[in-house]
N, C-alpha and C positions, 0 to 999 in steps of 0.2 A: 504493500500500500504506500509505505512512505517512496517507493521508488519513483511509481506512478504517478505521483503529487511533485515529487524532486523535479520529473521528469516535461511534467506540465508545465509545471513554473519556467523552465529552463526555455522551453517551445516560446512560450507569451514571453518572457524577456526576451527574446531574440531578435521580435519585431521591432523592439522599442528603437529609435534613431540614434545614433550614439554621437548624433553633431548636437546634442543639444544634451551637457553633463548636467545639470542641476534637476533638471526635467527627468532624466532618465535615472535620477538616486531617486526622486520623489516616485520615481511609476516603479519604481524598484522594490524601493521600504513598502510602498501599497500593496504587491503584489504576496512579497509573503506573509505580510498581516494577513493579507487574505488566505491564503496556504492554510493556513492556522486557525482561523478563525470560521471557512468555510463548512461545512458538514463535509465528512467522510466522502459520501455518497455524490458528491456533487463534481464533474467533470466542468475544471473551469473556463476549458473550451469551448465549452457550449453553452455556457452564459457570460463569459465576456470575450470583447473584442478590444485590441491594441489597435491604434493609428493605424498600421501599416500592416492591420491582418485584411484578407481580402473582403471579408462580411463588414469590416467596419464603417466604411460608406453608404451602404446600402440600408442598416441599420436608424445608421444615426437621422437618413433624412427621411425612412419610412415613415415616420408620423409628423415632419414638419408641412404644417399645414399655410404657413405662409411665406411663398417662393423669396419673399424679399431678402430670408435670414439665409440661401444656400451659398447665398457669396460673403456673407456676416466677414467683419475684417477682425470681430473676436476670436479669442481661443477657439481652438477645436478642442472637446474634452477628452482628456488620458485618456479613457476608455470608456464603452457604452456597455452595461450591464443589462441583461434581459434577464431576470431573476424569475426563477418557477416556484420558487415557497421564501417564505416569510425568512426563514432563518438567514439564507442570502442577502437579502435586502439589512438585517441586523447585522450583521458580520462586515457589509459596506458601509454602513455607516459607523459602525465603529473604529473602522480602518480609515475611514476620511477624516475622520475627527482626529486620530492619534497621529494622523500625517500632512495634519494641516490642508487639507483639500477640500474642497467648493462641492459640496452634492445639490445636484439638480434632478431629482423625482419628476417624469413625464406621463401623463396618462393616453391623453388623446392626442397632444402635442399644437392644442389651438393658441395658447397662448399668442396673445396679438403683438406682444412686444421679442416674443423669444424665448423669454427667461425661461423656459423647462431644457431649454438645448443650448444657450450660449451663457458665455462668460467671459471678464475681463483678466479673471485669473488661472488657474491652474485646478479643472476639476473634473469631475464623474458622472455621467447621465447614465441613472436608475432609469428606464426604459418598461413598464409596468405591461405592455403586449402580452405578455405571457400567464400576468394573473388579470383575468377580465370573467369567472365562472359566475354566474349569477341563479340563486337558489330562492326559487318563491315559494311560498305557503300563501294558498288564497284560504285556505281555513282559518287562522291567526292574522291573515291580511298582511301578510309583511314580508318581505325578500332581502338578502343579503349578495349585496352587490361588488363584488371588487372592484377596485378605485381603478381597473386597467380596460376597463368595459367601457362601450363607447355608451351613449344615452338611446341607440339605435338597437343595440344586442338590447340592453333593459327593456325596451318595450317591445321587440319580439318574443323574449323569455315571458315576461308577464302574457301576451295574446296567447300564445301557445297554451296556458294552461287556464284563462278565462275573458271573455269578451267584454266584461262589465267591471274590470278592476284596469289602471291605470297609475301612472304615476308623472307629478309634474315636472318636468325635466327640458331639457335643452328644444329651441326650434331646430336645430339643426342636428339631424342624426351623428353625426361622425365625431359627436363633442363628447372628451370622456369623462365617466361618471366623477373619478377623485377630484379634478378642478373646475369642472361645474357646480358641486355644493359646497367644495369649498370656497367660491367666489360667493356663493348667494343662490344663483338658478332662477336668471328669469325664464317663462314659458309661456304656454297659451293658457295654461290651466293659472296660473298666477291669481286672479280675479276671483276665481272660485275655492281656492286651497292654499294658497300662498307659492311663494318660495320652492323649490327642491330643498334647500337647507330649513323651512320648515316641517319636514315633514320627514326629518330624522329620528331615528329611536337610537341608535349605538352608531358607535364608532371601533375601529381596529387601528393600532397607529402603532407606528417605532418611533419612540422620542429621542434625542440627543444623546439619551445615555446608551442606547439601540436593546432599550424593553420595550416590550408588545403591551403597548396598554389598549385599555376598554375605558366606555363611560363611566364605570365604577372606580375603578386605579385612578384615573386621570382627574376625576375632581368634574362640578359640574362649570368651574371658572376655562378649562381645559377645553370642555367639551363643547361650551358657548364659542369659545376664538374660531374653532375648526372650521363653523358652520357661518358662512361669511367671512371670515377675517382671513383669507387666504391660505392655509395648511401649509404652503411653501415654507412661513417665518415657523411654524411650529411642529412640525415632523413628516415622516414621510407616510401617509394615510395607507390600510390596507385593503380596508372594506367596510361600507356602510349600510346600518339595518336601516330600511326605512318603512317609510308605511305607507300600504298602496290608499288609494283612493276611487270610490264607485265610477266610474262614468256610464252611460247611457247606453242600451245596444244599436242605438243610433243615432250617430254625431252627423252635424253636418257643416259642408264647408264652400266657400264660395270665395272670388275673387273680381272685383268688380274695378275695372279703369276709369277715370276720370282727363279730361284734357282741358285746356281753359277754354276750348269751343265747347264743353259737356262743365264749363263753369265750376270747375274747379276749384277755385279758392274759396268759393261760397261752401261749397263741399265739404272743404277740410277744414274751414273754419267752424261750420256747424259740431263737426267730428270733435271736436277739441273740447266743446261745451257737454258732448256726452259721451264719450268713450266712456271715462270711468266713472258714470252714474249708472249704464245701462245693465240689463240684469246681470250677475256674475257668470251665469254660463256661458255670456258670447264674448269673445276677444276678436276686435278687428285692431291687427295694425295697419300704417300706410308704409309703403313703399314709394319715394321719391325717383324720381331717372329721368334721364334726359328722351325726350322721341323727339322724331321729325314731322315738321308738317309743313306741306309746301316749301321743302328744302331747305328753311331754317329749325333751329334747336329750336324745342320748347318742355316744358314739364308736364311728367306724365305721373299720375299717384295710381295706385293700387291699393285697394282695400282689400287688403287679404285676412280672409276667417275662419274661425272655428267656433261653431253654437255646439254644445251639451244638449245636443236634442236633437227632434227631427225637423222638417222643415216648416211644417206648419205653425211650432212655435216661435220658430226664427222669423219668420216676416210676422208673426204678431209682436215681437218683440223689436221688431226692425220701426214697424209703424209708429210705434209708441214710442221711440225716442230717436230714432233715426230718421224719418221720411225724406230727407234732403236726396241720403243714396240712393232712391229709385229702385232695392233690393224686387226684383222679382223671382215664381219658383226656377222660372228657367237656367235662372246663374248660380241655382246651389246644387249639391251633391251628397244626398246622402249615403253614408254609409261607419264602416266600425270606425270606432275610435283609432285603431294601430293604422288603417288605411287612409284616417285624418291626420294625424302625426307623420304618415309619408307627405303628406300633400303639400300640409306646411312647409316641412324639410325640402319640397322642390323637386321630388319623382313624379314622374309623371303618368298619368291616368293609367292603369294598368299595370306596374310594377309589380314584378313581385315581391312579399313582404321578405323572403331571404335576402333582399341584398342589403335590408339591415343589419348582419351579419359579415358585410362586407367591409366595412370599418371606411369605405371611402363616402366623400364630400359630393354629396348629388350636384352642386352646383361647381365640381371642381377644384383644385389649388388654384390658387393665385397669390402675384406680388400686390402688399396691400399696406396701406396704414388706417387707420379707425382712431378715432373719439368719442367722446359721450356728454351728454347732457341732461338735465331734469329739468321740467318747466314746471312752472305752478300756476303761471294766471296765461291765458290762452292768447294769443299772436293776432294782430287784428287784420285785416282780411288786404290794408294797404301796408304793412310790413309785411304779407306772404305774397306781394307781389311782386316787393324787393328781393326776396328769396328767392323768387322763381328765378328769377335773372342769372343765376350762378349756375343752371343747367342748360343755358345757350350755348355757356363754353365747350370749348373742344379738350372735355375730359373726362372718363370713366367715373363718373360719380355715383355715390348714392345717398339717399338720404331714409334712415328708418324712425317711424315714432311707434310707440311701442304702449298700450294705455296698461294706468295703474287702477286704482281702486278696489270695490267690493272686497273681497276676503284682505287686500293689503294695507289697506287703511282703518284696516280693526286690528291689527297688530301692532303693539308701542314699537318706535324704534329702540329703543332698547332690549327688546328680546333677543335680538341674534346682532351682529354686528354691523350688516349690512342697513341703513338707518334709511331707506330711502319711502317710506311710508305714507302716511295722513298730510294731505294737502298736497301730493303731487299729483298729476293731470296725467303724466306722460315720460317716459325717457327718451331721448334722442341719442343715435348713434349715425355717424357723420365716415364716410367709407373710400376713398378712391382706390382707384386699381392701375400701378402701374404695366404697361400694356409689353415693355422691355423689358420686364423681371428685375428691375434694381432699384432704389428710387430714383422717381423723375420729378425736377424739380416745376416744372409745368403744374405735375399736380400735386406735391405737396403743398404750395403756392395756393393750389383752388382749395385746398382742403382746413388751412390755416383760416385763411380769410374766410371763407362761410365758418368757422369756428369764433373766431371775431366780431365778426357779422350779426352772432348770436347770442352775443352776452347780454345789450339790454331785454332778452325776452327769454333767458333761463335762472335757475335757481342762484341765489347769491351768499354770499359772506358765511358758510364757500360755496363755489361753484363745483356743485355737486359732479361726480362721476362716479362710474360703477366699475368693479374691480373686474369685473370678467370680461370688458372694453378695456383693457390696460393701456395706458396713455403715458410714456415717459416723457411726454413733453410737458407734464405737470412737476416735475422734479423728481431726483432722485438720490440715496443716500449716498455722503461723500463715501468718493474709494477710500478701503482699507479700516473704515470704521463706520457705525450707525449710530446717530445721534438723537435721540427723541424729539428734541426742538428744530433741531432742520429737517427732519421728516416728516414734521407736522405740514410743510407747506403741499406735500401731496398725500399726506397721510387722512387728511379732516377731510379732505377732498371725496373720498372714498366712503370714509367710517362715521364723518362728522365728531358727533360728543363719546360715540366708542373709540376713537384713537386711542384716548388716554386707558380705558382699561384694557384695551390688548396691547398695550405697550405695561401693562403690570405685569399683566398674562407671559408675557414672554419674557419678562424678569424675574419670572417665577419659574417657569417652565423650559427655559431655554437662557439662561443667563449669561453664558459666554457668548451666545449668538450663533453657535454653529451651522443654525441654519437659518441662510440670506440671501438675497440677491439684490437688483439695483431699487427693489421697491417692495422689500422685506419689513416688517414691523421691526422695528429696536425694542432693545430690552428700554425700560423707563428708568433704570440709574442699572449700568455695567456694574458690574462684579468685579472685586479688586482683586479676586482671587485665577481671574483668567489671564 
């Protein structure tokens, strides 16, 4: 056995570069921490890859979900681990901790800024593909989800074993489960149930010291950070119990265009006054995009939905707070709930439900940058015509508003960390797509300025964002250290008045700070003993 282990090790240092000595003591020291600390049973070949082994490429950009980070001018990580059991994933982080190294836990790899796959320094992408098993119980209502499952597997395993259980989780299938509740988890279902991160019963986690805690171990100050406050600052998540929720055996859904010849800013102005008044079971967002008509740019919205019902209650529901949309039967669709959740996600009419099992992006990869917003008092009908103006350009844009209310406006923002609650109308996330694959400065330019554009008409003092639109252009923790007071300027942004207790939270729980990246909670007073 030890020869086999001697014999492994010796293969995987071999790869290592030897023009680069400091680098290769550090992937050196890491690798027989890991020797040691891996289970017996575990062939390190087959869940890790070295820079220069030939799977290491292939791996590390198989879940990066936004083309702009494949030419990133940061670190490429020592090595990318695909761990099959829990004890791997402990034995990593124990070995990155004793060896000064940067862990970066990926699930789905949507991260909008990168952080699950780069860095400025020297570190290790935990690569979670391998643990994605998802285990339902519709008699107890509740399934146990690994953090490496995309939100697409989750509701094919929930369908499969019942038509009227559901869970609220990502618009887009290919988002995986550990950093969509650990951001928050907006959905369709939101309005009716809240959150994905409310509607957690337990947690599975390796903390800093690389124990497997539970919601019991971990304290319930532990288990509030996880859900919202990003898992990144506080360990590397295993699996989450949640809890399904009833839906209807028949949802229905529809999408209806608007153009300013079909008066559209009457449209969406109306929309703004009742998105989140109307009943909870319908969620309509808009979709912004540029169309053509008569050969110049003009804006075009999409009202795309999902009602908890069938269609007769949705145009009775449409009439009585909507009648501007012109909702008739012929623009809906009913059918199950898992075949509405494709819809949304962007497959199209006919799909079948396995290629949620596919872990790919209906709408694609692309190079992209995103922002976010909260509004509270609604845009008046001659400032959204000032807006429309910014989709005559010639540049990939989009614009999404996204309604709040019903179920989330009965929850204090202080329950879970994410505080974006009572009295908000709306979220806005603000999208371009570089068309080169790199940034292009044409449209980061378009994408700044309608961000600009829209500060007298969203949330203030702060200007609210949401952590699962990650936005490093709100600031970031200086290199080499985390400060609590200069991280408040993008921290409040996020959390608001929970900054300050998950910055306890990880002075409790995470003291040295082991684990961080450019827009990681700080501990709230460092440890003199790190």
């Amino acid at each position: 056995m030890e020869f086999r282990r001697s014999s492994v090790l010796y293969m995987l240092l071999s790869f290592i570069s030897l023009s680069f000595a400091t680098s290769s003591l550090t992937s050196e020291n890491f690798l027989q921490c890991l020797s040691t600390h891996f289970p017996s049973s575990t062939k390190m070949s087959e869940v890790l890859s070295a820079q220069n082994t030939t799977s290491y490429t292939s791996i590390l950009q198989s879940s990066i979900q936004n083309l702009r980070f494949l030419s990133s001018p940061k670190l490429d990580p020592l090595f990318v681990i695909t761990p099959t059991n829990e004890s791997q994933i402990q034995a990593t982080v124990m070995c990155c901790k004793a060896h000064g190294i940067e862990l970066r836990a990926r699930s789905g790899g949507h991260d909008y800024e990168g952080l699950s796959y780069t860095s400025n320094d020297p570190f290790v992408v935990v690569d979670l593909i391998n643990m994605r098993s998802v285990s339902v119980d519709i008699k107890e209502g509740t399934a146990w989800v690994q953090a490496g499952a995309t939100s697409g597997e989750l509701y094919y395993r929930i369908a499969e074993k019942s038509a009227v259980h559901g869970f609220p989780a990502a618009l887009c299938p290919s988002v995986g489960i550990g950093g969509l509740i650990a951001g928050g988890g907006i959905g369709t279902m939101m309005r009716k149930f809240g959150l994905a991160a409310d509607n957690v019963l337990d947690v599975h986690i390796v903390n800093s010291d690389g124990l497997i805690l539970d919601r019991k171990s971990m304290g319930e100050d532990h288990f509030w950070a996880l859900r919202g406050g990003g898992a990144a600052s506080f360990g590397v998540i295993l699996s989450w119990k949640i809890k399904l929720v009833p839906v209807p055996p028949k949802v229905t859904v529809f999408t209806v265009r608007k153009t300013l010849e079909q008066h559209v800013t009457m449209v969406v102005n109306r929309w703004q006054y009742m998105a989140e008044k109307c009943h909870e079971n319908l969620f309509i967002r808009v979709i912004f995009q540029s169309t053509s008509t008569g050969g110049k740019k003009s804006i075009l919205a999409l009202f795309n939905a999902m009602h908890l019902g069938d269609v007769d209650e949705l145009l009775k529901v449409t009439r009585e707070c909507f009648p501007e949309l012109g909702l008739q039967a012929t623009d809906c669709t009913e059918t199950s709930w898992v075949e509405a959740v494709m819809y949304i996600g962007g497959y199209p009419s006919g799909t079948s439900r396995e290629v949620l099992l596919t872990r790919k992006n209906p709408m694609g990869k692309a190079s992209f940058k995103a922002k976010s917003d909260f509004v509270k008092q609604p845009i008046s009908e001659a400032d959204l015509a000032l807006i429309w103006k910014f989709f005559s350009e010639e540049v990939t844009g989009a614009m999404l508003w996204e309604p709040m209310g019903g179920r989330m406006s009965k929850i204090p923002e202080t329950e879970l960390p994410f505080p974006h609650r009572k009295g908000y109308l709306y979220n806005v996330q603000y999208v371009v797509q570089f068309i080169n694959g790199k940034d292009d400065s044409k449209g980061m330019d378009w994408i700044n300025r309608l961000y600009r554009h829209m500060t007298p008409h969203v949330s203030k003092y702060p200007r609210a964002s949401y952590l699962n639109y990650r936005d490093l252009d709100l600031g970031t923790n200086p290199k080499g250290n985390s400060n609590y007071f200069l991280s408040s300027i993008w921290g409040e942004k996020y959390f608001q008045g929970n900054y300050r207790r998950l910055a306890l939270v990880k002075a409790k729980v995470d003291k040295c700070n082991f684990f961080r990246n450019e827009q990681s909670v700080p501990p709230f007073s460092r440890s003199r003993t790190c």
